[in-house]
C-alpha positions as CSV (number, residue, x, y, z in Angstrom):
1,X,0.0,0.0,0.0
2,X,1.5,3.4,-0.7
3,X,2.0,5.9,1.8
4,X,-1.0,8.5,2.0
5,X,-0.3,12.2,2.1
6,X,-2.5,15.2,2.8
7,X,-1.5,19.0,2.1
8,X,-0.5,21.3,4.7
9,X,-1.5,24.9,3.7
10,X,-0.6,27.7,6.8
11,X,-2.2,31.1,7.5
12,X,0.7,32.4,5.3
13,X,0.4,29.6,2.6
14,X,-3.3,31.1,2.2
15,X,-2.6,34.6,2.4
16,X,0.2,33.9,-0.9
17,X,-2.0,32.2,-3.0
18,X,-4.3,35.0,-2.6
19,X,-7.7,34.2,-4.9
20,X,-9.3,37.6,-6.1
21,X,-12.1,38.4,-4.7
22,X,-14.2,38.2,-7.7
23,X,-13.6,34.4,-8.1
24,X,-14.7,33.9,-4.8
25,X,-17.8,35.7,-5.4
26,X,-18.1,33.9,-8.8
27,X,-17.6,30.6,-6.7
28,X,-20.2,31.5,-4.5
29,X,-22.5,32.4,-6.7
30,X,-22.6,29.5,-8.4
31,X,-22.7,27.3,-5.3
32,X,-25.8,28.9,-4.2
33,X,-27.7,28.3,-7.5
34,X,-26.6,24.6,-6.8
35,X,-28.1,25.1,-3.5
36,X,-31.3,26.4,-4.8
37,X,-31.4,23.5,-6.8
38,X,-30.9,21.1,-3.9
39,X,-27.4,19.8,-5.4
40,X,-25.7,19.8,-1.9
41,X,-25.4,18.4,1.3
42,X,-24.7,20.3,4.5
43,X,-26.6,20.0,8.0
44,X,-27.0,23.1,10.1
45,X,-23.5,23.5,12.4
46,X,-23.2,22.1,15.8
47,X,-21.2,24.2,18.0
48,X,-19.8,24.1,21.6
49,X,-19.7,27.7,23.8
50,X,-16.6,27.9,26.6
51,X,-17.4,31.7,27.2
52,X,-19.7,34.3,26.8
53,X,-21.1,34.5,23.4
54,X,-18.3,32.5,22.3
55,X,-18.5,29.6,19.7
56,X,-16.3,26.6,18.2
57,X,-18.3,25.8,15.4
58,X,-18.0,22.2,12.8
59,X,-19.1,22.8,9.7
60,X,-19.1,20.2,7.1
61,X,-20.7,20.7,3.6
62,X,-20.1,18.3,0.1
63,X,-20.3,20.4,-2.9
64,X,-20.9,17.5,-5.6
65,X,-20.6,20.1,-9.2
66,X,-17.2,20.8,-7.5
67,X,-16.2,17.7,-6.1
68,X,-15.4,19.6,-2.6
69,X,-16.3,18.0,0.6
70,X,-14.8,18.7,4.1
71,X,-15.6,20.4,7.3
72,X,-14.4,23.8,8.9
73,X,-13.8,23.7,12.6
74,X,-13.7,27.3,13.6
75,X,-13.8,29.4,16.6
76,X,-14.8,33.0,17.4
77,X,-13.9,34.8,20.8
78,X,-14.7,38.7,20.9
79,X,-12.6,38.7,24.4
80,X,-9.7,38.0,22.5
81,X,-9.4,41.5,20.6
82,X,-8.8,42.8,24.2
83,X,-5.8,40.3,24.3
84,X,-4.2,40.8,21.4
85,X,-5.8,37.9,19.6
86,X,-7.9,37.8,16.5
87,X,-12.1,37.0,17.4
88,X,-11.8,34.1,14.5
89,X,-9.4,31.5,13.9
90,X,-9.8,27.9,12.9
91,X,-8.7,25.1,10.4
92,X,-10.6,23.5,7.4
93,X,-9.9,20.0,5.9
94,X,-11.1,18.7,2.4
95,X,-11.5,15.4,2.0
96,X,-11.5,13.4,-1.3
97,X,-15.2,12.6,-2.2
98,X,-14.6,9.0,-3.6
99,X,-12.5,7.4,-0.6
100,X,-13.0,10.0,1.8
101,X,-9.6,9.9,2.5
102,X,-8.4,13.7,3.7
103,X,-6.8,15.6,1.1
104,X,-6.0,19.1,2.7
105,X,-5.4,20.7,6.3
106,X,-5.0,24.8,6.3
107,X,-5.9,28.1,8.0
108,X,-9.5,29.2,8.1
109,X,-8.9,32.5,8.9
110,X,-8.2,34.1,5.9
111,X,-11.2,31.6,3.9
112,X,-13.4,33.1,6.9
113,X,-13.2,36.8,6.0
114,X,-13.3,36.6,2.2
115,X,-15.9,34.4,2.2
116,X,-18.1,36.3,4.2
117,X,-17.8,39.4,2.1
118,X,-17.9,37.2,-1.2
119,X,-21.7,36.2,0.0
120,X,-22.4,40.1,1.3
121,X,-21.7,40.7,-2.5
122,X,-24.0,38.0,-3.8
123,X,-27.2,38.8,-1.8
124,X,-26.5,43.0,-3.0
125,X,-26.5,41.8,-6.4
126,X,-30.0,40.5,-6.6
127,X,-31.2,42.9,-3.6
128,X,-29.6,46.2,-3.8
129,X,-30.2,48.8,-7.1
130,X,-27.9,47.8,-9.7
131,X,-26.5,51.4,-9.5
132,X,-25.9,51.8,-5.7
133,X,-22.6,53.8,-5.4
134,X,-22.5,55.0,-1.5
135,X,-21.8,52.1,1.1
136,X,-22.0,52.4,5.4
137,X,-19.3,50.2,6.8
138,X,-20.8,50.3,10.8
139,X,-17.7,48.2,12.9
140,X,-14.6,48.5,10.6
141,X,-12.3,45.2,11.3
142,X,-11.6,42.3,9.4
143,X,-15.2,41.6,8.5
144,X,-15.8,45.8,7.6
145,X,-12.6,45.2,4.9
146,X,-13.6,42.1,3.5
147,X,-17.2,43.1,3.0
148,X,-16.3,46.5,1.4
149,X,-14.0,44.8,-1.2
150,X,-16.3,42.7,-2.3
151,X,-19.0,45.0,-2.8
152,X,-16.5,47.0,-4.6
153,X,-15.9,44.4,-6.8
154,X,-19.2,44.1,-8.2
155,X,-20.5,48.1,-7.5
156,X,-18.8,51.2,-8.8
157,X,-18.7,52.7,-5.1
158,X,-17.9,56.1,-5.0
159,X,-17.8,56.7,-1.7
160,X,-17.9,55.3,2.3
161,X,-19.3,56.0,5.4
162,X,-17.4,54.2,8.1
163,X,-18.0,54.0,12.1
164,X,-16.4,52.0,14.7
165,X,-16.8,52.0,18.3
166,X,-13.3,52.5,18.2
167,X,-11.7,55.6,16.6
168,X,-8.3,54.0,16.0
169,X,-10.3,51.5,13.9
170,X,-12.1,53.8,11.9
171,X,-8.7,55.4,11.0
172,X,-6.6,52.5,10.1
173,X,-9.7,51.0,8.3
174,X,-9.8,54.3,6.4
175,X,-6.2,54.2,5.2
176,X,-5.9,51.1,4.1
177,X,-9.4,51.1,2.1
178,X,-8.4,54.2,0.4
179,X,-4.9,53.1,-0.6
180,X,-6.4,49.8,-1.7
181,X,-9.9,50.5,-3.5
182,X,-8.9,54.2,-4.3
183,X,-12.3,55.1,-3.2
184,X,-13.3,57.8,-0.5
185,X,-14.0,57.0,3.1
186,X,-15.6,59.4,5.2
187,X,-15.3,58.4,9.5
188,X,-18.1,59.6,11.2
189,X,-18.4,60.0,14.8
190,X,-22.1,57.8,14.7
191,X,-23.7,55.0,13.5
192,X,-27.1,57.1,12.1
193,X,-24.6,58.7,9.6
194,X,-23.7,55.9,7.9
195,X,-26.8,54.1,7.0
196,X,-27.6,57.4,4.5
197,X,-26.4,55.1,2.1
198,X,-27.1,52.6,-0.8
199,X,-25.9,49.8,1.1
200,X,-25.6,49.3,4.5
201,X,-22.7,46.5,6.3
202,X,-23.2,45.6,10.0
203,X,-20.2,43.6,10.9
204,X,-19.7,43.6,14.6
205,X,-19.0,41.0,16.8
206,X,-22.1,38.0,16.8
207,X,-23.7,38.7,20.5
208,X,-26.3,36.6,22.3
209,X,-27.6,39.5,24.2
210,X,-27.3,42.5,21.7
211,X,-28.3,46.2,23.2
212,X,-28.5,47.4,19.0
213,X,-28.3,50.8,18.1
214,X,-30.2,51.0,14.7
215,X,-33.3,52.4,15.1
216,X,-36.7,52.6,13.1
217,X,-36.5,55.4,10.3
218,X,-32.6,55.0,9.8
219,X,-32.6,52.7,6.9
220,X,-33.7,54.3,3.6
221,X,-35.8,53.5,1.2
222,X,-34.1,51.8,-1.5
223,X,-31.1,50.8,0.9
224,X,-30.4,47.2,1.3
225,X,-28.5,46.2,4.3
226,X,-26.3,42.9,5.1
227,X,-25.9,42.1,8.6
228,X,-23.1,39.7,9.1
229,X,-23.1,39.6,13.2
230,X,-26.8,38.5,13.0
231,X,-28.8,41.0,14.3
232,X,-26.5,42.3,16.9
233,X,-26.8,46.3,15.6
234,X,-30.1,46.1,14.7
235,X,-33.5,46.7,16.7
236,X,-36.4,44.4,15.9
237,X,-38.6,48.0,15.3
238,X,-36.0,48.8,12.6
239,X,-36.0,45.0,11.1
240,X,-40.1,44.8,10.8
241,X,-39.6,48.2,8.3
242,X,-38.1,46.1,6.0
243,X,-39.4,45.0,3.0
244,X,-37.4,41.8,2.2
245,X,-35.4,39.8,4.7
246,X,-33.3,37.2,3.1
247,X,-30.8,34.4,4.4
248,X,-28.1,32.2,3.7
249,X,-29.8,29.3,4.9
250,X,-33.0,29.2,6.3
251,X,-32.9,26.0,8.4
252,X,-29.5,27.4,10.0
253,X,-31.3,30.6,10.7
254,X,-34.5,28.9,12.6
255,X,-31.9,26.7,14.3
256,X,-30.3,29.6,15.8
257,X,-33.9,31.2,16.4
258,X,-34.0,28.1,18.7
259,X,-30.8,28.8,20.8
260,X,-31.9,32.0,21.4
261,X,-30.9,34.2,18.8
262,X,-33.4,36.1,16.3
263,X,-36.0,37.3,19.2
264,X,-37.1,40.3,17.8
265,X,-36.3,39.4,13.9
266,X,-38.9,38.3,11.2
267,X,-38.4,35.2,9.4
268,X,-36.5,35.6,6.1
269,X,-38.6,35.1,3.1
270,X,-36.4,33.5,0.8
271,X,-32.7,32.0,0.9
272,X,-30.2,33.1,-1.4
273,X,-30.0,29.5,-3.1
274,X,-33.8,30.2,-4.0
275,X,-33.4,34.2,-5.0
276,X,-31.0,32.9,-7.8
277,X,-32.9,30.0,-9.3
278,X,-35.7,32.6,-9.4
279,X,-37.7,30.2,-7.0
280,X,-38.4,33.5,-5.1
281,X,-38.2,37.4,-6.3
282,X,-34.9,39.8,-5.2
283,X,-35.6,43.7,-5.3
284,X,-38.9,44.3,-7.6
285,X,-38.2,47.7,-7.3
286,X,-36.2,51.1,-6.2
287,X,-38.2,51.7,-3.3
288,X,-37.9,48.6,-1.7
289,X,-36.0,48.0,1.7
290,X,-34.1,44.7,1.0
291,X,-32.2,43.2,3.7
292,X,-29.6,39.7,4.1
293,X,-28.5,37.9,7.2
294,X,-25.9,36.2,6.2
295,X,-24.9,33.6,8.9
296,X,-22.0,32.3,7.4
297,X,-22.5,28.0,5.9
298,X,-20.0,25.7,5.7
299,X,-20.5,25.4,1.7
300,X,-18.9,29.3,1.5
301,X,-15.9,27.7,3.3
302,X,-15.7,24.6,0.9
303,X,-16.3,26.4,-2.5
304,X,-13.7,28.7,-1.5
305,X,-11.1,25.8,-0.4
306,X,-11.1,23.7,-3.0
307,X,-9.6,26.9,-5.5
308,X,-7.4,27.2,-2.9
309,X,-6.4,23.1,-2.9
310,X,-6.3,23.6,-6.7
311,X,-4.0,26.1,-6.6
312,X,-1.9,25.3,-3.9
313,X,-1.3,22.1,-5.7
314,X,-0.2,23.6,-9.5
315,X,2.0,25.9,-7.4
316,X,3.8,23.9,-5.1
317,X,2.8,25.5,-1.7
318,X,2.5,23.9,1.3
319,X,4.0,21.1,2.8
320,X,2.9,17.4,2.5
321,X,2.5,15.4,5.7
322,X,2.3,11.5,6.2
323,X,-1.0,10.7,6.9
């Protein structure tokens, strides 16, 4: 018998292979109109909770069109920003599909924040107006960067509005979106002032507990908003003004509704799986208030990992371990 191998790909090993972000959303895109065609397998995530709305999620999802399976075991602690730490890190292994033997171990982290932003830019281009221009970035870390790229890569976004509880943020968010999108970032000194916008980004840290700030009346008619912390920012007044409330994955979401999460939300209408197949409408119309809670599934993760693998592979990075 021959010795089996799997691929080793680090933080680092991730970060050089570096897929655009328009692939990704490309990938994504395409995964979720195998999902609305019920062409994949993934159960809603199990999770265990050590602290205070802290999680260590699996997440395991097979992808047959791509011939991706494998799990994502990830972890998100918003204490550890006060240490030093980043809130997510975690590790995601593809296994081969015919013999299930693993294939690939490597950092999450970097899969994690391109991902989510990837799907932010799906849902706003079937819910937000085709010519939106002006985007509110409200908590301006990781998830704030990756979010705005994407949408940058499908929109031509003129400007930003951008507000984080902490200043410093703000700024180094600013300077480093300006250098890299060569768009304008405005930091404002409130929340309110960011959602005059076309598109709206919550991306704070997930709580069980929220105390949100958005109110009724802030959203805009037209806006469409993504809120990738659940619905941490948002007040359920300001939620039953919507119009349209979409998900990622409507089973996750009830099964989150069930731990205790969602109390004051409406149930989505539609998943994004069904908005592409045309199973159910996106934005009809201008006026509309459209609106996506993206939870984050494990089939982002593994649509994303296998170009990774791929790639990784042709180019000779990583380091092959006996198995």
């Amino acid at each position: 018998m021959s010795q089996q191998s799997l691929l080793y790909l680090s933080r680092q090993d991730v970060e050089e292979i570096n897929l655009p972000m328009i692939k990704i959303i490309d990938a994504l895109e395409a995964m979720f109109f195998e999902k609305g065609n019920n062409k994949v397998e993934m159960p809603p995530k199990p999770g265990i909770h050590t602290e205070k709305d802290s999680f260590i999620h699996a997440m395991p999802a097979y992808i047959p069109s791509l011939g991706a399976a494998g799990m994502k075991w990830i972890s998100g602690y918003p204490s550890n920003q006060a240490k030093g730490l980043p809130y997510i890190t975690g590790l995601l292994i593809l296994n081969d599909p015919r013999t299930g033997f693993p294939l690939a171990v490597m950092d999450a982290t970097w899969i994690t924040a391109k991902r989510t932003g990837a799907a932010t830019a799906v849902a706003a281009k079937k819910l937000a107006r085709v010519n939106s221009s002006t985007v509110g970035i409200i908590a301006c870390g990781v998830q704030g960067r990756s979010n705005l790229e994407a949408l940058a890569s499908v929109f031509k976004i003129k400007n930003v509005k951008a507000y984080d509880l902490y200043p410093e943020v703000a700024k180094s968010f600013s300077r480093n979106m300006e250098q890299t999108l060569g768009v304008e970032i405005k930091i404002v000194d409130h929340p309110r002032k960011c959602m005059v916008s076309d598109i709206v980004v919550t991306s704070g840290p997930i709580l069980s507990e929220p105390k949100p700030v958005i109110e009724s009346g802030w959203l805009p008619q037209g806006a469409f908003a993504s809120a990738v912390d659940f619905d941490s920012y948002w007040q359920g007044s300001a939620l039953f003004e919507v119009d349209k409330i979409a998900t990622d994955d409507i089973d996750q979401m009830e099964y989150y509704r069930k731990e205790g999460y969602f109390k004051e939300t409406p149930k989505a209408y539609a998943d994004l799986g069904e908005i592409l197949v045309g199973r159910k409408p996106g934005r009809e119309n201008d006026h509309e208030r459209t609106f996506c809670i993206n939870l984050g599934i494990a089939l982002d993760d593994v649509a994303t990992a296998i170009m990774i693998y791929r790639v990784a592979r042709k180019r000779g990075i990583g380091r092959q371990l006996p198995f």
